[in-house]
Structure formats: C-alpha cells, structure tokens
N, C-alpha and C positions, 0 to 999 in steps of 0.2 A: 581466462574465462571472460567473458563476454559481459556488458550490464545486462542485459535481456539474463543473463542463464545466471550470474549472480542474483537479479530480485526473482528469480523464481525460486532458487535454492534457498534462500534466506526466508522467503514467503513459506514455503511447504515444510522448512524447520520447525518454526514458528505455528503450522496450523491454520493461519487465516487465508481465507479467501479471498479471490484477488479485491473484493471490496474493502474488506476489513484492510488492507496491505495500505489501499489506494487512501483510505481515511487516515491511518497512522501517517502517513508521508505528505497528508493535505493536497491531495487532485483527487480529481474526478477518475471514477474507474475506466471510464474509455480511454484516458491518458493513460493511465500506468496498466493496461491491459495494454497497448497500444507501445510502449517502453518494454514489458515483460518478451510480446509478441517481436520486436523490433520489425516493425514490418514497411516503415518507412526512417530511413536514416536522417531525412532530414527534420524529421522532428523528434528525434533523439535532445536530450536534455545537455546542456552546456556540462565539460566536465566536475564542475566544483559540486553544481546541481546532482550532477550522478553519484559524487562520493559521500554528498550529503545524504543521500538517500538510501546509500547503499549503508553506509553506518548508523544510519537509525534501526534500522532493518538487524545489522549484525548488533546491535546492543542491545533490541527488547528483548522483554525474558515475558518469561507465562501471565505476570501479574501486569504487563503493561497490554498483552492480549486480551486479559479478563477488563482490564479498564476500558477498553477498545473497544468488546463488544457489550459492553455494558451503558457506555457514551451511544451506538448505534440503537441497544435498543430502546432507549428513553429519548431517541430523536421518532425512532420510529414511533413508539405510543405518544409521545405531543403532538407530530403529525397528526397520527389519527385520530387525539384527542378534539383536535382542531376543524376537523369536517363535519 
C-alpha cells in the first residue's frame, strides 16, 4: 500500500479531517493533503519522515483525537479572541 493510501486509511480510522491529521503530524494541511493526494512525487517526504508519520497516525487512539481537536479549537477562539 502506498503512503498516500496509508495516511488516508489511518486518517478516516481515526475520524479526523485531513486538517486535524495535518496538526497531529505538525505541517500544514496543503502538505499533508498534498502527501495524502500524492500528486507530485517529488515532494513526497524522505522515507524515515513517512514512517514517522505513518506511526503516529497508526498509534493515536480516540483520546489523542479529542486532544487534537480540542488544542484546534482553543487556537481557534484565541485567534478570534485576538481581532
């Protein structure tokens, strides 16, 4: 199986969206939408990088989900606290 069809499999286990995926792994969602999609080979991730990321991926469980989107939505209200 592919990294592309790995982080998607392990992403849709998991439930989160490829935002939520892209914060747990630390990049930006155009990268790892961009990794998921594989749509350019040469900016595919070095392989240690892909195993790294593919194992964070197969090891979170539900409560590291809720932390996940729990850290997103208190970045999101200090943002908006902030304007």
């Amino acid at each position: 199986m592919s990294f592309a069809a790995q982080l998607s499999t392990h992403r849709k286990r998991l439930g989160l969206t490829q935002a939520e995926a892209a914060f747990l792994l630390g990049v930006g969602l155009r990268t790892y939408a961009g990794w998921e999609r594989d749509d350019d080979p040469k900016r595919r991730p070095h392989l240690l990088t892909q195993e790294g990321a593919l194992a964070r991926l197969r090891d979170a469980d539900k409560w590291d989900v809720e932390m996940i989107r729990d850290q997103i939505r208190l970045g999101a209200t200090e943002f908006l606290r902030r304007l």
